[in-house]
N, C-alpha and C positions, 0 to 999 in steps of 0.2 A: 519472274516465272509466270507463265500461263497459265491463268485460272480454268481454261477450257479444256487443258490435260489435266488429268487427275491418274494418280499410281498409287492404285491400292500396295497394300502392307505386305505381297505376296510375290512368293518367288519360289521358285522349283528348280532343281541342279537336271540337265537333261544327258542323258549318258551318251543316249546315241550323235546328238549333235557337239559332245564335249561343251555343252555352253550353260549358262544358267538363262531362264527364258523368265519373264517378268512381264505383268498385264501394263497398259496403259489405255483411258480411256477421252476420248474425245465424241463429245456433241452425243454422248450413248452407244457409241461404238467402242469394242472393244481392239485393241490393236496388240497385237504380240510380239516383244521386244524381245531381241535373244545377243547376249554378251558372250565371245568365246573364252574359252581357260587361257588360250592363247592372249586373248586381247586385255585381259583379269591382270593376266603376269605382268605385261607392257605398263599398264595404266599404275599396278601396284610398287611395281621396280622389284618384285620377287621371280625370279626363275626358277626359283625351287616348288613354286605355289601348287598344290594338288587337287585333282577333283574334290576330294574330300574336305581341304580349306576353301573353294571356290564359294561357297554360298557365304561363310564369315567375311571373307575380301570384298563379295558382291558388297553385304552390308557396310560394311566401312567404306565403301566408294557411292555408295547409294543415293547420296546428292550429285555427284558429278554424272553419274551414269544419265541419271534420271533429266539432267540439262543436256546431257548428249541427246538422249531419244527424244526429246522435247522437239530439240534443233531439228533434227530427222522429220516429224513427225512435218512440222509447218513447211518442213523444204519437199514435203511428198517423198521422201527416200524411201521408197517400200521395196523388198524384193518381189519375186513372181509369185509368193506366197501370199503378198499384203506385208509381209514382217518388217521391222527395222531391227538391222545388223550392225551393231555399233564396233 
């Protein structure tokens, strides 16, 4: 892992975007990372999975997440926002 990403303890369920959105910080920047319910399901093998369980799913995947957006972050995969969309 890269010591030069760091992911604080923090995460938020975003209604409008259906997704759960999670900080990650590089060199004092902060970069905004957003997981959709959609992509939650995929990753967890739940189809059943609901906004309302997304944030507990986030946390149980929350090492793997966190090496995706990682991956992201050093390959520059930003949207038009700056964001990586896992």
């Amino acid at each position: 892992m890269n010591q030069s990403i760091l992911f604080p303890d923090l995460q938020e369920w975003n209604e409008a975007l259906q997704a759960v959105v999670f900080p990650a910080q590089q060199s004092g920047a902060l970069i905004e990372c957003v997981v959709s319910l959609s992509r939650l399901k995929l990753l967890s093998h739940r189809d059943d999975l609901t906004a309302e369980q997304a944030l507990d799913c986030f946390s149980d995947l929350r090492f793997d997440l966190e090496e995706m957006a990682e991956e992201a972050i050093e390959d520059e995969e930003f949207n038009s926002l700056g964001q990586v969309e896992l």
